[in-house]
Structures are given as structure tokens and as C-alpha cells.
N, C-alpha and C positions, 0 to 999 in steps of 0.2 A: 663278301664285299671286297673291292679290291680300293687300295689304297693308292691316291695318284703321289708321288713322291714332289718334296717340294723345289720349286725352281731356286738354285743356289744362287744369290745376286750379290757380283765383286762391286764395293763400297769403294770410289776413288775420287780424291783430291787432288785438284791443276792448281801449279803455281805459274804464270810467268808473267813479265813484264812485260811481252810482246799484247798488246791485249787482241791480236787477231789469232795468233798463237794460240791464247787461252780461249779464246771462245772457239774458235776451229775445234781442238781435242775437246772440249766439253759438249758441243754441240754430236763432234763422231761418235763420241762413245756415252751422250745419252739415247740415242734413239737403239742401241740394243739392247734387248732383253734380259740379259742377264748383268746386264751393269747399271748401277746408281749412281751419277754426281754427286756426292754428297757439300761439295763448295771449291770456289777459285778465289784464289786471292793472287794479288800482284807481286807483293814484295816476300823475300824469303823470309823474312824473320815472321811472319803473320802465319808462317804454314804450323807452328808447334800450338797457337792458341785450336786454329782450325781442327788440329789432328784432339786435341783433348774435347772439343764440342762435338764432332762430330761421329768419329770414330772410324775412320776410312779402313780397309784393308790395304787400298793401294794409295800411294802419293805418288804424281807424276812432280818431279822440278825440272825448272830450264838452267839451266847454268850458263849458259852462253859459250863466252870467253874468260869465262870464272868458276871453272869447276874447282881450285885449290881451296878458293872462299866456301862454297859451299858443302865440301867435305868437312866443315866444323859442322854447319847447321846438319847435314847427316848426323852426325857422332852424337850431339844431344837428340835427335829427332828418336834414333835406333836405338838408344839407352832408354828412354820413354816408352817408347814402343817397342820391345823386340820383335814384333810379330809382323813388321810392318814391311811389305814391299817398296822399297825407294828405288826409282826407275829414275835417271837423269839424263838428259840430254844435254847433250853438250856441243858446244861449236869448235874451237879449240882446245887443246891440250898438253899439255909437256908430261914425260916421263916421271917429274914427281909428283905429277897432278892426280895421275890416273892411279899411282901408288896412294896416296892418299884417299882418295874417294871408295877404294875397295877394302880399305884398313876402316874406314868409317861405315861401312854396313850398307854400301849401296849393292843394293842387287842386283841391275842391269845399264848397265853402260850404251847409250843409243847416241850416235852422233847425227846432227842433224842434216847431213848427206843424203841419211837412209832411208827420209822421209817419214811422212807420218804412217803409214801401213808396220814399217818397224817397229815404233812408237805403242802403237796398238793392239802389238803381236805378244808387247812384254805383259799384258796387264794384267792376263787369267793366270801368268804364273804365282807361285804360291813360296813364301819361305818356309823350310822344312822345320815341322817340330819335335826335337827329338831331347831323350833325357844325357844328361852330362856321361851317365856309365855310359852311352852310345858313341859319344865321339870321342872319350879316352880308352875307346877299345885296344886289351891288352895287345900287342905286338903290331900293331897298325900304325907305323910314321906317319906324322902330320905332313902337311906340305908348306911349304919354305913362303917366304911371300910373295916370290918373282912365280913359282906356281901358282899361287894363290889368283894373281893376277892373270895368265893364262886362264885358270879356269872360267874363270867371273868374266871375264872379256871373250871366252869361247862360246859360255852362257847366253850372251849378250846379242850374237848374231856374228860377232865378224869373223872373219876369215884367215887363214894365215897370214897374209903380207899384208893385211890391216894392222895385225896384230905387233907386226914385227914394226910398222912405221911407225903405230902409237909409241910401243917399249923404246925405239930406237935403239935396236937391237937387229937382228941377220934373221928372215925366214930360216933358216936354219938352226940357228939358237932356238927357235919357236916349236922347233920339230922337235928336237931335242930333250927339250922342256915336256911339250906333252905327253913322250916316250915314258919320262920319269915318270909323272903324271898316271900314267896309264899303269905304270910298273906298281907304285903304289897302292893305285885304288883297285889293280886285278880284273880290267877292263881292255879292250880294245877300239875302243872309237869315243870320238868326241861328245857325244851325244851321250853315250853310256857314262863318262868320266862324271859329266855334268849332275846325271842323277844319283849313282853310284857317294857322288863325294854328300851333296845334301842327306841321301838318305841312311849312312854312316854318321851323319853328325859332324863330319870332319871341317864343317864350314860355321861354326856357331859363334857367339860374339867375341871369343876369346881369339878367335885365330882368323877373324874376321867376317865378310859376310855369307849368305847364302845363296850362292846362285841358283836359279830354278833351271828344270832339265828344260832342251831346245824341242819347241813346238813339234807335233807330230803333224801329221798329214791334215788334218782338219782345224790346224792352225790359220791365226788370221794370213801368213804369208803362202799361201795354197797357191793352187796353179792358177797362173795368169793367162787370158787366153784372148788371145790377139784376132779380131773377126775381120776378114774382106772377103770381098768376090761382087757378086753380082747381088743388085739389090732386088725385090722381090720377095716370095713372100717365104721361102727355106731361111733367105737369112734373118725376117722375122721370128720363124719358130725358134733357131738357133739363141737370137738374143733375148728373147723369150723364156728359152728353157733356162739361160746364166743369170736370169733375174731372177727367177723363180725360187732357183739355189743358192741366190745371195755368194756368185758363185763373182769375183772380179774380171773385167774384161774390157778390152781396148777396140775400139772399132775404129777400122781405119776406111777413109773415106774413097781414098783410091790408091793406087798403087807409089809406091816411092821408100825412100832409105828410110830405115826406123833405128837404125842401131846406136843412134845417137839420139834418140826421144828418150824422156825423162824418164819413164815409166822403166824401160828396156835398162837404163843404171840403176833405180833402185830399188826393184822387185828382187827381191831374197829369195825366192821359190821357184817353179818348173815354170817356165812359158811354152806353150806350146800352137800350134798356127791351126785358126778354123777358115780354111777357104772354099767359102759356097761357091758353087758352077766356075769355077776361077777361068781367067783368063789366061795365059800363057806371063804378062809381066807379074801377075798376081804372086808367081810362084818366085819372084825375084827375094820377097819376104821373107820365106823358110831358107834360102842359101844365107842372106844379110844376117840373120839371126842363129843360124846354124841350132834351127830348132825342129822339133819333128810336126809334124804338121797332117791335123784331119780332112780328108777331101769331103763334103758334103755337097753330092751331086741327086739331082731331079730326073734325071734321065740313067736308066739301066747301063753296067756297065758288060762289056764281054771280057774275056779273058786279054787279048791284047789291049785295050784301054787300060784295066786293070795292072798289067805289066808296065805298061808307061807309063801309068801315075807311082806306084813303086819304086821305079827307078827316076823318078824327077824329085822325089822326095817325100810322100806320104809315106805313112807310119798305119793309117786305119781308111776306110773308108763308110760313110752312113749314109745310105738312103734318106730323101728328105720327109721323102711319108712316114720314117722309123727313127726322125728326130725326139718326138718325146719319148719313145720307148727306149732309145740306146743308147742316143751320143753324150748323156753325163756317165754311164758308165764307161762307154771309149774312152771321154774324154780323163777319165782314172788312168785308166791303164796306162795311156799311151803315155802321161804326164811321169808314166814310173817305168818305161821306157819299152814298154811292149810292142808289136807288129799286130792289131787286131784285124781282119781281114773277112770278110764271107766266105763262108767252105765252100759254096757251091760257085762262085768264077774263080775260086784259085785253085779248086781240084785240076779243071783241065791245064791251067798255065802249069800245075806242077807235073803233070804229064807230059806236057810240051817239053819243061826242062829237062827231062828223063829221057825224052827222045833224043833232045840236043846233047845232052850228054853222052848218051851212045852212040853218038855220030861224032864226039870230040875222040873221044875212046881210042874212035877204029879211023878215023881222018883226022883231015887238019881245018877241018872248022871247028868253032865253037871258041869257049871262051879260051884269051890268054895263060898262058902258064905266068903262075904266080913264081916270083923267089923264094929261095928259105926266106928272108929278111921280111918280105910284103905279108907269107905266112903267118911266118911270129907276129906280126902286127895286127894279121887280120884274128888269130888264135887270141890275143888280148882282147879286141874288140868283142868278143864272143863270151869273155870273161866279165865284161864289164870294166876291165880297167880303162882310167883315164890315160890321156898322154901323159902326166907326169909319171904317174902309176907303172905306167906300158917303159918308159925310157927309162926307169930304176930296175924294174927287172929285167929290161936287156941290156942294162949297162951301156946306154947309149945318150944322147942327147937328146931333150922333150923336140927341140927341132928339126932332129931326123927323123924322130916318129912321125912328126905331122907333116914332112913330106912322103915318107914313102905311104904315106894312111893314102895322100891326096892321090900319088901314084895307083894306089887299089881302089878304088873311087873310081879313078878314070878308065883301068881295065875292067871293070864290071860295069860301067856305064851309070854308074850310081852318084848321089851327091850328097849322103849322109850313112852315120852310121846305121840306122834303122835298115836302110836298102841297101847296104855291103851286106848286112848278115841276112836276109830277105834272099835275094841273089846266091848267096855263096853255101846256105842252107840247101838254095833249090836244085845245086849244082853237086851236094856233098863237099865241099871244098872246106866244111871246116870238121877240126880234130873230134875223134869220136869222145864223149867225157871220159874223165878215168872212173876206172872203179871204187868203189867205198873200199877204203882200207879195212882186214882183212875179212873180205869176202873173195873167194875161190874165184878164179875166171878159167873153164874149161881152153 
């Protein structure tokens, strides 16, 4: 007999005064499954009677324009509860504010910018339970509080130059800091810091709070996936299948600037463009947004179609009869920045490119000659480095990168990075990998 395991349900308490505030988040986060309302109350002082009747794992509070106030009511909440996730949202903040509020055991810092999906995303996290020999582990430095504060605010979702405006302090100070951070805890990235530091101990109520590690891929800030094109019935199946997966997505009614819609500032996560049978301004969307973008077309494609949508800015293309079979897995891949494509119309275009290419070879058609400079750029791209990334290790400025990138764009006829290395793959034009250190190369 097999044993169905049981469904784990996070127990959380809203506090705010807003009371559209408070019923919105109670309302979001009762109709899923694995979460319980357990009560709202309005005023802060009512949340410590709440937390001893009821028993919540998570307390969301609103702080407003008063997180220094409510960094008291933390401090006794977290002494009561150590076990308790205190998620705050906050509207303004000053430098001793935010020092305060992570000295009082808050666990995740949301400002109220980042919308409610932010808000949402803090809730399955969990404060780590660990014994005292774990976080005074011998030879292990603690970290200072201006660390402390880095972590817990990296925790939390934001970003470097959020960070540096909260601290009012230099992005750079912030890098620096996380360096330490990193040196410390024997990690290399953000996300490792974060679980790294809870699951050491190194964040317990002596040295403050516990930030939980940053959501993974099936976090509520997943890929956002922006729908146009032609209405009918693929882009039924399409919105179809993103209900289905409880999967977030924006439908746009016809063509036009999005980069200033509300959704486009505060989604944390991949967005990525589904344009069914699109029309030529449809494609206006993936440049505005500088994001990769699935074609979903009703009619077969050939190899030259397939080359021009490539090169206008798709990343995947799906069949609309093989919508429910493929396009949530495309829509994976591409979201984590893949070229997914059908083997059978890109064999011949990549034979095609093989011809053109031995005709650049031995004449003077074919594609442009790159510089050293457009190389190194395009040899980043292939890396995966970002522009800041790409201008630190060419000792350059992020703004020469992202012209000369735009300059290789333009010699490859392409208008994103998905279709630079698409192109520049088809042509061999990028560096062959190195070899795994020490393995022999004849």
C-alpha cells in the first residue's frame, strides 16, 4: 500500500490598516492550496494577541512610512516566536530604519514598489532551525551588521542599486560588501550567500534575523509571459495552456509600448514574448522589451521563414496543433535563455549557412568582418555575461559594450542576443570552448 504524503499548509497572519490592502493579500493567498489564513487584524499591536491564538508560521505587517515603529513590535513578536517568519512591507525608509528592522528579526523586507507578487513570493519561505554549536562554529567570523543587512535585503529580492539607495551608501560599497559576504560564508553568488548563511546558523537571534534562501525557478516570481498576435483560436489554446499551469501572463490587446506598463516594473522574474501568427508591429514588443520571444504560428514554416523570424527576434518557434504538447516546456527553456528550434527546418537553413559560408571563405560575399573589439563582445555573449559583466572584464565601459553589441546586431541582421549567437553559431564565428583543465588536447 502506498502512502499519499501529506499536503504541508503555511499558516499566515495580515496585519494592515489599509483594509483593501488586508483583504487583497488575504483574499490571494487564501484560495491557494497550500496556505491557511489563519486571521487579519488592523492595528499592529493586535498582531502578538493574534500570533498566541492562533499559531501562524508566517505574519505578513504593513509598516507604511513607519518601519522604525514597527521594528519594536518585531523585537517582542520574534522573542515570542522565534520560529516565526515576519515579512514587512514597507513604503518609506531611512538608513536607521532598515538597520533596525533586521536587528529586530524581520525576515524579508518588501517595499511596496514591488507589488503584491513580491509580497507573495516571501511566504513559503521558512526561518532556518538550527542548534547554537551550529552558528558558533569554530573558525567561522560572524558578519558585522552592515553585512547582516546586505544579506537580509539580498534575501528580500532587491537588487544592487536598490540596495545601495536604501543603505545610502555607493553600488559599489554594496559589491564590496557582498565580496566579504561571500569570502566569509565560502560561496560565490547571491542566492548561495543567502542559504549558505541560514543554514550555518550564522543568522540566529543573537546576530539577528534569518533571511530565507531566494526562490527557485518555481517560485511565485516565475516567468511572466506577455500574449499578442492574432486572436483566434492558437491564442486560445496558448492562454489555455498558462491557466492551466497557473502559470502568470499579460495579454495584450493589440500592439503598442509596454515598457512602461506596471507589470513590466514590477515582475522580479524572466518575461518572455508569445506572439501568435504576429503581425509585423506585433514584433515591436520583443525590441521595447529587449526580451526573447516565442513565434506561435498555424501555418508551416520553411527554412527561409524560419531564418527571418530568427533574425527579427525569436528565441523558439511551436506549432499551433503542438501547443499543448510543447510550448510550457519551450516556454522553460527559452525563459532560462535557450534557442529552441525544430531540427527538421533548421537542418537545411544550417546547410544553407555552410554554403554561405564557403562562398564568404573564397569571395567577398557573406557576412561582415567582425573586429577584435565586436568579437570579444560577441565571445561574452556566448558566455553568458551581462554588459556589466562583459565591460569588467574588458576593462571598458558598460556603454561601449552596448554599443559595439548594437554595432553586431546590426552586422548580423539580428535584434537580440538569442539571434547574435543563433547567426554567429550558424556561421562558426564564435570561439571554439576551452578545454577542461588538465585534459591533454592532441
Amino acid at each position: 500500500m502506498t502512502m499519499l504524503a501529506a499536503r504541508v499548509t503555511v499558516r499566515v497572519a495580515v496585519q494592515s490598516s489599509q483594509r483593501l490592502l488586508r483583504d487583497t493579500l488575504a483574499a490571494c493567498l487564501a484560495i491557494r492550496p497550500d496556505v491557511t489564513v489563519v486571521g487579519r487584524v488592523a492595528e499592529a499591536d493586535e498582531v502578538l494577541s493574534l500570533c498566541e491564538l492562533s499559531g501562524p508560521d508566517v505574519v505578513i505587517l504593513d509598516a507604511g512610512r513607519r518601519l522604525g515603529e514597527m521594528a519594536g513590535r518585531v523585537t517582542a513578536l520574534v522573542a515570542r516566536f522565534p520560529e516565526l517568519n515576519v515579512i514587512v512591507v514597507y513604503r518609506e525608509a531611512s538608513e536607521e530604519d532598515l538597520a533596525a528592522a533586521c536587528r529586530a528579526g524581520v525576515s524579508s523586507l518588501v517595499p511596496e514598489s514591488h507589488g503584491l507578487a513580491a509580497v507573495l513570493a516571501q511566504v513559503r519561505r521558512r526561518r532556518a532551525r538550527h542548534a547554537r554549536e551550529a552558528q558558533r562554529s569554530p573558525g567561522r567570523q560572524g558578519l558585522t551588521d552592515r553585512e547582516l543587512e546586505i544579506v537580509v535585503l539580498t534575501g528580500s529580492g532587491h537588487i544592487v542599486p536598490e540596495i545601495a539607495a536604501l543603505l545610502g551608501i555607493s553600488p559599489q560599497r554594496v559589491e564590496n560588501l557582498k565580496r566579504r559576504v561571500y569570502a566569509k560564508l565560502e560561496v560565490s553568488s547571491s542566492a548561495h550567500a543567502v542559504a549558505r548563511a541560514a543554514s550555518l546558523g550564522m543568522l540566529g537571534r543573537d546576530a539577528g534575523p534569518v533571511p530565507p534562501p531566494r526562490p527557485g525557478p518555481e517560485a511565485e516570481a516565475g516567468v511572466l509571459s506577455v500574449v499578442s498576435g492574432q486572436a483566434g483560436r492558437a491564442l486560445d489554446r496558448v492562454v489555455a495552456a498558462l491557466l492551466s499551469a497557473r502559470q502568470p501572463f499579460v495579454l495584450m490587446r493589440g500592439p503598442g509600448p509596454a515598457a512602461d506598463a506596471h507589470w513590466a516594473r514590477w515582475h522580479r522574474g524572466p518575461i518572455v514574448s508569445v506572439l501568435v501568427d504576429p503581425e509585423p508591429p506585433d514584433w515591436d514588443l520583443v525590441a521595447d522589451l529587449a526580451i526573447p520571444a516565442i513565434l506561435v504560428h498555424s501555418k508551416p514554416f520553411d527554412s527561409p521563414e524560419l531564418a527571418s523570424a530568427l533574425a527579427t527576434g525569436a528565441s523558439a518557434l511551436v506549432a499551433a496543433d503542438r501547443i499543448d504538447d510543447h510550448f510550457l516546456a519551450v516556454l522553460r527553456m527559452v525563459s532560462q535563455g535557450y534557442l529552441v528550434v525544430d531540427s527538421k527546418p533548421m537542418r537545411p537553413l544550417l546547410g544553407a549557412a555552410q554554403v554561405r559560408w564557403d562562398e564568404h571563405a573564397t569571395g567577398p560575399f557573406g557576412l561582415p568582418e567582425l573586429t577584435s573589439r565586436e568579437s570579444d563582445i560577441l565571445s561574452a555573449l556566448a558566455r553568458g555575461l551581462s554588459i556589466r559583466q562583459t565591460a569588467r572584464a574588458l576593462g571598458i565601459a558598460p556603454k561601449t559594450v552596448e554599443n559595439v553589441q548594437t554595432r553586431v546586431f546590426r552586422k548580423l541582421g539580428v535584434r537580440n542576443r538569442s539571434g547574435a549567437l543563433a547567426v554567429a553559431d550558424a556561421f562558426g564565428l564564435l570561439p571554439a570552448p576551452a578545454p577542461p583543465q588538465g585534459v591533454c588536447v592532441p
